[in-house]
N, CA, C and O atoms as CSV, one atom per row, in Angstrom:
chain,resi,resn,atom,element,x,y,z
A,1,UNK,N,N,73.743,1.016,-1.657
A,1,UNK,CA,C,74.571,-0.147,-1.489
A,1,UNK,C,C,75.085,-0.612,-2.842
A,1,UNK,O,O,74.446,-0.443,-3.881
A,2,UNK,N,N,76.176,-1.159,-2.784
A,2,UNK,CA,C,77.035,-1.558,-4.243
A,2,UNK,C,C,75.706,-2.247,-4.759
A,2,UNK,O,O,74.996,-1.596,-5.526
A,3,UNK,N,N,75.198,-3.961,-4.258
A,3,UNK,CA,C,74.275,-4.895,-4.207
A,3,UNK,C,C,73.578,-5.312,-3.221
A,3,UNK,O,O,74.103,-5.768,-2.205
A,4,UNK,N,N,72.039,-5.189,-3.426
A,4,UNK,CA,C,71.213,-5.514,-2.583
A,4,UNK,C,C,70.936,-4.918,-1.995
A,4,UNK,O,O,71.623,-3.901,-2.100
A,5,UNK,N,N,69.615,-4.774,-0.655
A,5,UNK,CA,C,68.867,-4.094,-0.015
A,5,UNK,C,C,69.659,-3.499,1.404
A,5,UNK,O,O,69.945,-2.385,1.842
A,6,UNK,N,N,69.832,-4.921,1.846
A,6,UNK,CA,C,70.729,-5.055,3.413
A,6,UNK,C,C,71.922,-5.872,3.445
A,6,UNK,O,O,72.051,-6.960,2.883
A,7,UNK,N,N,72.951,-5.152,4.277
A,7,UNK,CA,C,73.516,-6.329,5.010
A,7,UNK,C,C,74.170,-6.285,6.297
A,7,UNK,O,O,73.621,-5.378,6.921
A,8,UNK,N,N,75.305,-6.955,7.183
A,8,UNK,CA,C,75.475,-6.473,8.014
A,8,UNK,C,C,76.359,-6.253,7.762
A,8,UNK,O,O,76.836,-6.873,6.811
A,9,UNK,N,N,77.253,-5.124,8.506
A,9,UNK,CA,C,78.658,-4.384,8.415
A,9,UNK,C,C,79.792,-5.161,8.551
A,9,UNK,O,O,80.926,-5.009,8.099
A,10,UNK,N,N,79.396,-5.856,9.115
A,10,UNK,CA,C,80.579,-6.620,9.653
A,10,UNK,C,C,80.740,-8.039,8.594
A,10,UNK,O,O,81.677,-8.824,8.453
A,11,UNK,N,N,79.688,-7.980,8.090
A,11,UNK,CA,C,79.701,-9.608,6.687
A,11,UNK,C,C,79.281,-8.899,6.129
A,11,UNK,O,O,78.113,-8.737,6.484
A,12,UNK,N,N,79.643,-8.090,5.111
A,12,UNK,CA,C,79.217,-7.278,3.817
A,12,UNK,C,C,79.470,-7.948,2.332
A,12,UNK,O,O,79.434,-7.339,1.262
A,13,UNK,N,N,79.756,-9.451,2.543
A,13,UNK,CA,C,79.529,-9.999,1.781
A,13,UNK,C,C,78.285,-11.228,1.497
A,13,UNK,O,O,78.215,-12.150,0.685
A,14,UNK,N,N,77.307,-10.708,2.664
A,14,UNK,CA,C,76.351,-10.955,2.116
A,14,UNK,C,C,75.113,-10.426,2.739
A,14,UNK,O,O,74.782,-10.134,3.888
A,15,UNK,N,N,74.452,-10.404,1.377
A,15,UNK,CA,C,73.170,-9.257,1.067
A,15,UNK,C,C,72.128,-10.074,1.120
A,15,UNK,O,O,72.101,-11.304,1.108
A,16,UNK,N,N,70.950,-9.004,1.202
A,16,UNK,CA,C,69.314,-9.760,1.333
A,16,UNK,C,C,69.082,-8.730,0.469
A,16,UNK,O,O,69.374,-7.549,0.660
A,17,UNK,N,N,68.511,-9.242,-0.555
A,17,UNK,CA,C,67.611,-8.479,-1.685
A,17,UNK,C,C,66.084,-8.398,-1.101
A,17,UNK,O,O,65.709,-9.553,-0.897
A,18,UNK,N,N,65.366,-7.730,-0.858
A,18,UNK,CA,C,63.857,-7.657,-0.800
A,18,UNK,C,C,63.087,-7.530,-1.196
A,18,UNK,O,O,62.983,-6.322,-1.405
A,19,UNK,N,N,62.136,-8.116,-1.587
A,19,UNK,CA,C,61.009,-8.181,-3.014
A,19,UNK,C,C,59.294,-8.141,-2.076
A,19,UNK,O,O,58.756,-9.029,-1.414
A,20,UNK,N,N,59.009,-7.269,-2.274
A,20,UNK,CA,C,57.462,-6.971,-2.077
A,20,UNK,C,C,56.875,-8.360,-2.878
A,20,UNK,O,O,56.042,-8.759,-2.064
A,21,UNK,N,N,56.857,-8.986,-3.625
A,21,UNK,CA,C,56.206,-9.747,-4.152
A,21,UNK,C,C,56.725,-10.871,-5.123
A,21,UNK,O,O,57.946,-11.010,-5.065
A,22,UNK,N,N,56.109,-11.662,-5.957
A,22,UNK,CA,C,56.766,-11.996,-7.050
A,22,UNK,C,C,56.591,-11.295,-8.472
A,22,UNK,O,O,57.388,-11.292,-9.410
A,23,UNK,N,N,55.002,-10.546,-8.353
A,23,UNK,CA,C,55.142,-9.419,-9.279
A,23,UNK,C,C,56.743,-8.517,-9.338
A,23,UNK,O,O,57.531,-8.373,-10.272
A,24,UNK,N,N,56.779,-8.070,-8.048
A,24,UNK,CA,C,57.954,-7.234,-8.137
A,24,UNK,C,C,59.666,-7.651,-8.874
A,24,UNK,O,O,60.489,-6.986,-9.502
A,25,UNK,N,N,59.608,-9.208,-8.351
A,25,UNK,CA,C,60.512,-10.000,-8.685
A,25,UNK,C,C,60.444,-10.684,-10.248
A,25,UNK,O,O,61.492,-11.152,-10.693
A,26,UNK,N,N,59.161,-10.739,-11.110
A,26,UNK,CA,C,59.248,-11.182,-12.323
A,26,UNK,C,C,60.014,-9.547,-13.259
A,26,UNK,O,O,60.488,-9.713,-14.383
A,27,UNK,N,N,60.019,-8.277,-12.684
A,27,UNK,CA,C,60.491,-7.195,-13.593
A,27,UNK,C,C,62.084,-7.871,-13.108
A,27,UNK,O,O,62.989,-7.708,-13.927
A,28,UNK,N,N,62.250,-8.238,-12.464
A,28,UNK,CA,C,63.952,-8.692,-12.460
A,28,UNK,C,C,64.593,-10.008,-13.473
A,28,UNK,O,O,65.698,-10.327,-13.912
A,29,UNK,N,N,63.130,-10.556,-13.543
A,29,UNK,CA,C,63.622,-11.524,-14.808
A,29,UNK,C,C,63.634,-11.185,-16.105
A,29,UNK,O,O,64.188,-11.711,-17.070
A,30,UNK,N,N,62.689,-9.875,-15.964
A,30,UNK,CA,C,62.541,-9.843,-17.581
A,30,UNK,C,C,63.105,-8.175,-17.734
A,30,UNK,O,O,64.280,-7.815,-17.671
A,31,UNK,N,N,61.926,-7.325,-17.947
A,31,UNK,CA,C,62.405,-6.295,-18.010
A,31,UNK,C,C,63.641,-5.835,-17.463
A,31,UNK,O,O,64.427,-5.332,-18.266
A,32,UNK,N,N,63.957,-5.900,-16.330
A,32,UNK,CA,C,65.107,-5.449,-15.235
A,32,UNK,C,C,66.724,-6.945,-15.601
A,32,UNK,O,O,67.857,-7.058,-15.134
A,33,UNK,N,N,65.993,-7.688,-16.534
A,33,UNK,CA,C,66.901,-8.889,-16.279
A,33,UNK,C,C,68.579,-8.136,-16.233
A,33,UNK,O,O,69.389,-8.301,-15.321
A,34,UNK,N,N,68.764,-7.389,-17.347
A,34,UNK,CA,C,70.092,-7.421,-17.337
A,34,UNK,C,C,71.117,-6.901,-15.922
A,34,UNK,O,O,72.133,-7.283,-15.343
A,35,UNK,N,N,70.200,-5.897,-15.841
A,35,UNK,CA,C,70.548,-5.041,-14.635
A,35,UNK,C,C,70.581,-5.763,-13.108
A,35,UNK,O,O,71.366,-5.523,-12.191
A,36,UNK,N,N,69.277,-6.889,-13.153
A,36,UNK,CA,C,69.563,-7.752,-12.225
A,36,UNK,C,C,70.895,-8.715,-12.018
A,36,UNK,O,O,71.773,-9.060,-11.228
A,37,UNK,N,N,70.426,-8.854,-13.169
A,37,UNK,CA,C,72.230,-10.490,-13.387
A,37,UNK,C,C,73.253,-9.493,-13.403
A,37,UNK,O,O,74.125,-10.324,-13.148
A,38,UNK,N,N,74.044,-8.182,-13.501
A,38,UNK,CA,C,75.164,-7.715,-13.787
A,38,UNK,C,C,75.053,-7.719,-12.141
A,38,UNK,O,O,75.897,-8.498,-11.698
A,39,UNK,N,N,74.233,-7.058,-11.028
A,39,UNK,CA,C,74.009,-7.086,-9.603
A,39,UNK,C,C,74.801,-8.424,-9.327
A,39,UNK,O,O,75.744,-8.338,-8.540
A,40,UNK,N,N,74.506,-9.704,-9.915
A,40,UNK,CA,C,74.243,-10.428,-9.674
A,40,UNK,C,C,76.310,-10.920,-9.293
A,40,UNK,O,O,77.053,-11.337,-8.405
A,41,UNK,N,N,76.299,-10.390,-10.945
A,41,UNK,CA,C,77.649,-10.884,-11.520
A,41,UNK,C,C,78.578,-9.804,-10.461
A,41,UNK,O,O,79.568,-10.274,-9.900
A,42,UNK,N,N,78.290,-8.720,-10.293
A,42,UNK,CA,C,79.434,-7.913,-9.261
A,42,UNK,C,C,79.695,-8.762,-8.171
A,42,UNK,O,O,80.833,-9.140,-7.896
A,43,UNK,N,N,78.403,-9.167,-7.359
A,43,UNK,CA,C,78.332,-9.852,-5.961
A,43,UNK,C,C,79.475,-11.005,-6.224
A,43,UNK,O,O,80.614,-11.093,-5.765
A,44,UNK,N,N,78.565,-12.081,-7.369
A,44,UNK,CA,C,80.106,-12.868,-7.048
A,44,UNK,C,C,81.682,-12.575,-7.339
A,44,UNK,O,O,82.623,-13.228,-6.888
A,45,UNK,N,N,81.742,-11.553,-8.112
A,45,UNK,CA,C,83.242,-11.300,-8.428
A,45,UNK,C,C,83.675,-11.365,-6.826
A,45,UNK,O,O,84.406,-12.347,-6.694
A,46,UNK,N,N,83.595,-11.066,-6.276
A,46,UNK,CA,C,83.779,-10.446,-4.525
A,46,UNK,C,C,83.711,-11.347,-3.679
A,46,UNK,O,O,83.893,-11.327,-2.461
A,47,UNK,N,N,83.254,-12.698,-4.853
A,47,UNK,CA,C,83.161,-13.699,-3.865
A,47,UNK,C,C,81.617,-13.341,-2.856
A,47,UNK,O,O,81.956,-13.256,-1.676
A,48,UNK,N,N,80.551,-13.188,-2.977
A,48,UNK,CA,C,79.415,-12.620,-2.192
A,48,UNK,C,C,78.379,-13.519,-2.300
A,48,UNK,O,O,78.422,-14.369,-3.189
A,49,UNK,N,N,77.330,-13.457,-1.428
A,49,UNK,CA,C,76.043,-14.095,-1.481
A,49,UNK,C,C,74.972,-13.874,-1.824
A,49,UNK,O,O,75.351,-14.846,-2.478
A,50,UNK,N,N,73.926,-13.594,-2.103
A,50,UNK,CA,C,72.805,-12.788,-1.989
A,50,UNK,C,C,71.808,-14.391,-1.652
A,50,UNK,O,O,71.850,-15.571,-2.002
A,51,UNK,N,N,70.810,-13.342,-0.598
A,51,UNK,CA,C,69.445,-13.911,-0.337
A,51,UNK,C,C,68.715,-12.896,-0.947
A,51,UNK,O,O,69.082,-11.723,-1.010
A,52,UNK,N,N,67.284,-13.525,-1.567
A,52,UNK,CA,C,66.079,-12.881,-2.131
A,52,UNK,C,C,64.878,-13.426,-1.963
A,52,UNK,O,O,64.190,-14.296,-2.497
A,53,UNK,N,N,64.779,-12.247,-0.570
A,53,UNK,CA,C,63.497,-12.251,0.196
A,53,UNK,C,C,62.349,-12.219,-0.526
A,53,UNK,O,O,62.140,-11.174,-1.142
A,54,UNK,N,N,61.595,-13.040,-0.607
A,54,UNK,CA,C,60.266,-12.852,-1.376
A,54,UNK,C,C,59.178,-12.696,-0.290
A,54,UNK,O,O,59.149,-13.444,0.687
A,55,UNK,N,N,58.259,-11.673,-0.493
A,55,UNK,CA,C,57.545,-11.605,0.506
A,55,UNK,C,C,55.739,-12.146,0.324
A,55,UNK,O,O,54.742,-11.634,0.833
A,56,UNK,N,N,55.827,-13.119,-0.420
A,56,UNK,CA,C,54.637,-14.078,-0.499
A,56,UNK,C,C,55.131,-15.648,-0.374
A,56,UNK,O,O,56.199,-16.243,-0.522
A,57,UNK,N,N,54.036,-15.930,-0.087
A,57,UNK,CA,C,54.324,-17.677,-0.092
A,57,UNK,C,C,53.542,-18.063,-1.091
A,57,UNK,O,O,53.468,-19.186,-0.594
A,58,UNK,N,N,53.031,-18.139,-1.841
A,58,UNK,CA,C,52.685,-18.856,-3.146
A,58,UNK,C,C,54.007,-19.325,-3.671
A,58,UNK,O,O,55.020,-18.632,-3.580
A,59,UNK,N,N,53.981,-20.584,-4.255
A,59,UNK,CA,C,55.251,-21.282,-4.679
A,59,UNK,C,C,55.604,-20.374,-6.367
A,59,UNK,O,O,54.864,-19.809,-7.173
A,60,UNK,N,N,56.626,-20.544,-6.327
A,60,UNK,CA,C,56.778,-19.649,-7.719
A,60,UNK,C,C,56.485,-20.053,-8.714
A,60,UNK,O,O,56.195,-19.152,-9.500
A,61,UNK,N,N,56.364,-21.583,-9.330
A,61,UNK,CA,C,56.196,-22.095,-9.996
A,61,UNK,C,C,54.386,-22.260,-10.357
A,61,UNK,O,O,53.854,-22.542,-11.430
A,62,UNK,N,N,53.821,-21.994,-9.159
A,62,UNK,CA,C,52.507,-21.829,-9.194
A,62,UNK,C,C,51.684,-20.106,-9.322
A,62,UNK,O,O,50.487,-19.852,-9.189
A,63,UNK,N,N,52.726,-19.234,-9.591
A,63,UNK,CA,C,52.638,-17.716,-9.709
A,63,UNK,C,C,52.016,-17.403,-11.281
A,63,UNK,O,O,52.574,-17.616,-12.358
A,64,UNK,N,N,50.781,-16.871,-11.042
A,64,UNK,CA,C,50.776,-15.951,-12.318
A,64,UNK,C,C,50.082,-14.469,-11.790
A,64,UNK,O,O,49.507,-14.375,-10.706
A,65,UNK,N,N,50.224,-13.441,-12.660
A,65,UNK,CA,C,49.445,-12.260,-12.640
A,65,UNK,C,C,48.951,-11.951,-14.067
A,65,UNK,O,O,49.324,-12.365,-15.164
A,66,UNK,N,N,47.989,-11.084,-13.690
A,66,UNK,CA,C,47.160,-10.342,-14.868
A,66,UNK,C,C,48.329,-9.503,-15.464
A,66,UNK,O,O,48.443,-9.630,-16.683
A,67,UNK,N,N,49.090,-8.796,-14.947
A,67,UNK,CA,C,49.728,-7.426,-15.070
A,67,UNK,C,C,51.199,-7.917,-15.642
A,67,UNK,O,O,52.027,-7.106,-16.056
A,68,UNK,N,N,51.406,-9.236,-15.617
A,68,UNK,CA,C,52.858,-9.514,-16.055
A,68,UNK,C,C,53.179,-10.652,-17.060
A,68,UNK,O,O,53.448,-11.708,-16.488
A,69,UNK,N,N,53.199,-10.677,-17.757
A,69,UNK,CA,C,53.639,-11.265,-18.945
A,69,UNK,C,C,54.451,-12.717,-18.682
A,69,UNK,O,O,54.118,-13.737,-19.285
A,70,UNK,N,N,55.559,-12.689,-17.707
A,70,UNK,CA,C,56.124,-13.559,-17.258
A,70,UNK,C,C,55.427,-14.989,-16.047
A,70,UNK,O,O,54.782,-14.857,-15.006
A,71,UNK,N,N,55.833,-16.069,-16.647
A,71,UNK,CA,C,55.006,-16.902,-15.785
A,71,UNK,C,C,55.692,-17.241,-14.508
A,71,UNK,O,O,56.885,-17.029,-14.290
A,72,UNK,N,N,54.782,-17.824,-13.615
A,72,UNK,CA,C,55.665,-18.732,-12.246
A,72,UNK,C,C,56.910,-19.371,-12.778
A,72,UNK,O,O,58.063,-19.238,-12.369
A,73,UNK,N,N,56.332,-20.282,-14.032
A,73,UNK,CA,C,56.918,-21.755,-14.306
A,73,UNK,C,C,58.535,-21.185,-15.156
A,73,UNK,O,O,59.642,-21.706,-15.014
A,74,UNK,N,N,58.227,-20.152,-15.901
A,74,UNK,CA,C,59.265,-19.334,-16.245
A,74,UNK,C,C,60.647,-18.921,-15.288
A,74,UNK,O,O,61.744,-19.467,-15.404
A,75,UNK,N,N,60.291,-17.752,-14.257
A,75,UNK,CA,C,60.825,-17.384,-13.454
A,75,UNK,C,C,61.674,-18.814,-12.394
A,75,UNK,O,O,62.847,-18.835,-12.019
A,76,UNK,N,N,60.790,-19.671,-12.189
A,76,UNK,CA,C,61.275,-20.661,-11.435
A,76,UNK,C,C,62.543,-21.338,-11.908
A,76,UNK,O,O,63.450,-21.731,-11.173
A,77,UNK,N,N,62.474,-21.465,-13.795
A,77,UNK,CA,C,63.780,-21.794,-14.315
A,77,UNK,C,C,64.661,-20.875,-14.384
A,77,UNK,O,O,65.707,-21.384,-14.786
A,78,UNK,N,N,64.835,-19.222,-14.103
A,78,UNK,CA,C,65.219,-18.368,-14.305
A,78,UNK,C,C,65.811,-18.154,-12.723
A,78,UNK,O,O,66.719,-17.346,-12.526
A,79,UNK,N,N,65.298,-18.841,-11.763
A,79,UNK,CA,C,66.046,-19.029,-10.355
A,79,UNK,C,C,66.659,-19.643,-10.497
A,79,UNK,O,O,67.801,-19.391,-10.113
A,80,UNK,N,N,66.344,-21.087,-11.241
A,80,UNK,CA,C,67.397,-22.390,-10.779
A,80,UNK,C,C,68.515,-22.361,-11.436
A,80,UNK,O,O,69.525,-23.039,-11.251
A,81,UNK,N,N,68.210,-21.178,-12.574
A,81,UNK,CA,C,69.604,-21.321,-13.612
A,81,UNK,C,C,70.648,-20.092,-12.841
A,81,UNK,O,O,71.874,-20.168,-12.927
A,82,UNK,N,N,69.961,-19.009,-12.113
A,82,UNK,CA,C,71.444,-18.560,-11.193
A,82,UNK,C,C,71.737,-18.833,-10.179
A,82,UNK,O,O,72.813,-18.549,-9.653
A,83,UNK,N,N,70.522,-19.661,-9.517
A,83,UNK,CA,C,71.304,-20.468,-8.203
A,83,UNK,C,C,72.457,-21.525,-8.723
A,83,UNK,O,O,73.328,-21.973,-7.977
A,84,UNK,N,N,72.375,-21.730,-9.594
A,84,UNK,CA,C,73.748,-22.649,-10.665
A,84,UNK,C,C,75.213,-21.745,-10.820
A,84,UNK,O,O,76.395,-22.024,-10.623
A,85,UNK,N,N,74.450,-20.455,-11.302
A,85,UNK,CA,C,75.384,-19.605,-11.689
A,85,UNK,C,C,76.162,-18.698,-10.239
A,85,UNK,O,O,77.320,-18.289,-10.148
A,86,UNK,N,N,75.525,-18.644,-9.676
A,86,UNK,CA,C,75.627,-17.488,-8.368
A,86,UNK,C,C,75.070,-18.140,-7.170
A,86,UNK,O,O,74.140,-18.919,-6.961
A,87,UNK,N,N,76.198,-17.393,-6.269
A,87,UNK,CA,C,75.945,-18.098,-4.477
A,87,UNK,C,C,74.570,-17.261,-4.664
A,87,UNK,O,O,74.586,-16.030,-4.671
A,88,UNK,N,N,73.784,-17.758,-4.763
A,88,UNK,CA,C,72.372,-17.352,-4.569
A,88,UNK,C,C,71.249,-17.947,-3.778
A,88,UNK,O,O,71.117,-19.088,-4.221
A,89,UNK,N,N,70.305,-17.725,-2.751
A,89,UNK,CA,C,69.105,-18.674,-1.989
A,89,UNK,C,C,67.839,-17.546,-1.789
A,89,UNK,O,O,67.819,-16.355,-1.478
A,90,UNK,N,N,66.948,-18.404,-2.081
A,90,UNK,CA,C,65.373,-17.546,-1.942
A,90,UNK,C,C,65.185,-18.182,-0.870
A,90,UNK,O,O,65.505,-19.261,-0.372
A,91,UNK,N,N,64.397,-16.976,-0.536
A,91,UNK,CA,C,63.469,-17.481,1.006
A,91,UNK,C,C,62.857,-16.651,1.086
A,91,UNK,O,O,63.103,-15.445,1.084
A,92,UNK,N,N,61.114,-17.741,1.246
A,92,UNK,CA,C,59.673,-16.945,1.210
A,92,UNK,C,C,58.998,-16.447,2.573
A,92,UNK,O,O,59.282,-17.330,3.382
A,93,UNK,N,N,58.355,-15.610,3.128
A,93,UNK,CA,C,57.866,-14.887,4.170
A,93,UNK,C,C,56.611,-14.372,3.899
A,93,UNK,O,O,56.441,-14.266,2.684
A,94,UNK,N,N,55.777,-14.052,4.486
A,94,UNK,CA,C,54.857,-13.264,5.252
A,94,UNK,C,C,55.232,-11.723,4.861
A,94,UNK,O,O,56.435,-11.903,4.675
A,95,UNK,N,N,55.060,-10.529,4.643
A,95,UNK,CA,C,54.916,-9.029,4.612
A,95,UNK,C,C,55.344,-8.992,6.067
A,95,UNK,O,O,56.439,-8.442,6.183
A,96,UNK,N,N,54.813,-9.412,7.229
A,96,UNK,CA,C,55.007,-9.269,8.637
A,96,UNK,C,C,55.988,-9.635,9.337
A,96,UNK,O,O,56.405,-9.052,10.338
A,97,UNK,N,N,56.592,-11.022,8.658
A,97,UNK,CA,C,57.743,-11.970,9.469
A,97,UNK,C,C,58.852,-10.990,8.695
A,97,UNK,O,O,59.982,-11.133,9.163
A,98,UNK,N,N,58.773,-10.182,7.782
A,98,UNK,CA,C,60.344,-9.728,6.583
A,98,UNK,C,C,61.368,-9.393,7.609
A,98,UNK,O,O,62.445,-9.965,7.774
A,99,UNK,N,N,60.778,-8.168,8.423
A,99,UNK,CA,C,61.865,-7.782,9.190
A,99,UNK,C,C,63.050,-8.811,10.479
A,99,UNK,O,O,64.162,-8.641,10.979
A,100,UNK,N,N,62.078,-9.742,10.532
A,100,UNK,CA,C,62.108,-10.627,11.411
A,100,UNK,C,C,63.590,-11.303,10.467
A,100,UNK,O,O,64.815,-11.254,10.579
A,101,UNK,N,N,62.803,-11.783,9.740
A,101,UNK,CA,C,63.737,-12.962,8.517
A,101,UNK,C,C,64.798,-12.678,8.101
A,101,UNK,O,O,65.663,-13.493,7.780
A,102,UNK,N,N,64.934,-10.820,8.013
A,102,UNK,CA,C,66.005,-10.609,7.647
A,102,UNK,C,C,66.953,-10.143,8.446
A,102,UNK,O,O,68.019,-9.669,8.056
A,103,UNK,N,N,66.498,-10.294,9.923
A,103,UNK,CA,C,67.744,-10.284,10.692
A,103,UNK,C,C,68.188,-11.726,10.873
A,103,UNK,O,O,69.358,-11.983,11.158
A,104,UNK,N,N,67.503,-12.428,10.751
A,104,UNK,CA,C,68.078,-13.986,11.250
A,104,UNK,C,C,68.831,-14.055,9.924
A,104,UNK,O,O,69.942,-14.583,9.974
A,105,UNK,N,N,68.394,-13.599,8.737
A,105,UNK,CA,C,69.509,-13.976,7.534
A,105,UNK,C,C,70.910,-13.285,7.509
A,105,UNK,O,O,71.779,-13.371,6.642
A,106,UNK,N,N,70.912,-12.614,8.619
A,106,UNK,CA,C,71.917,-11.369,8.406
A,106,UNK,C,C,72.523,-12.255,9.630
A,106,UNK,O,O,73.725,-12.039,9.783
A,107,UNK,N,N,72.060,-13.045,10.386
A,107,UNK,CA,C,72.550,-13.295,11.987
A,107,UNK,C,C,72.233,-12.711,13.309
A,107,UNK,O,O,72.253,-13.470,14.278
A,108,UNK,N,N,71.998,-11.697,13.446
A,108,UNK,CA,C,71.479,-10.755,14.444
A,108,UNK,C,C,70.422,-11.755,15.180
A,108,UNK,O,O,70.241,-11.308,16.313
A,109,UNK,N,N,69.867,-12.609,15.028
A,109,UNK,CA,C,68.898,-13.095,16.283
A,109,UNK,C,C,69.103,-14.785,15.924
A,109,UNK,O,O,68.544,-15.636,16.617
């Protein structure tokens, strides 16, 4: 896909990014940052949306790991500054509800 995980054919302007975790999602702030935000920056040229499915509920701001360098409290300003920049919305789930969530984000149910 140009950007993002899913979408539907018929609104292909807007995507659901999917994130196993917030581990998975702090390599997009840091390591992965650039590559994330240029994703980021195509979508809106196009005028586009993205959702980014996170698939834990721990609040982000309350996130840390052993394995990642980057904090909750970090990342959380690192959302709010491209939900500023970019049609952008998070929304947290369950591992179980994802498939679920991301048809209702797509419209399908």
């Amino acid at each position: 896909m140009y950007v993002g995980d899913y979408c539907e054919y018929s609104k292909p302007l807007l995507v659901v990014e999917r994130k196993a975790s917030w581990l998975e999602f702090a390599g997009n702030c840091g390591q992965n940052h650039a590559r994330f935000k240029a994703e980021l920056e195509r979508l809106n040229a196009i005028g586009g949306r993205m959702v980014i499915l996170i698939e834990e509920l721990t609040p982000v701001e309350n996130w840390q790991h052993r394995r990642s360098q980057m904090s909750g409290v970090v990342m959380k300003k690192i959302i709010d500054r491209w939900k500023e920049e970019y049609n952008l919305e998070l929304v947290q789930c369950t591992k179980n509800e994802s498939g679920k969530k991301i048809l209702e984000i797509l419209g399908e149910q």
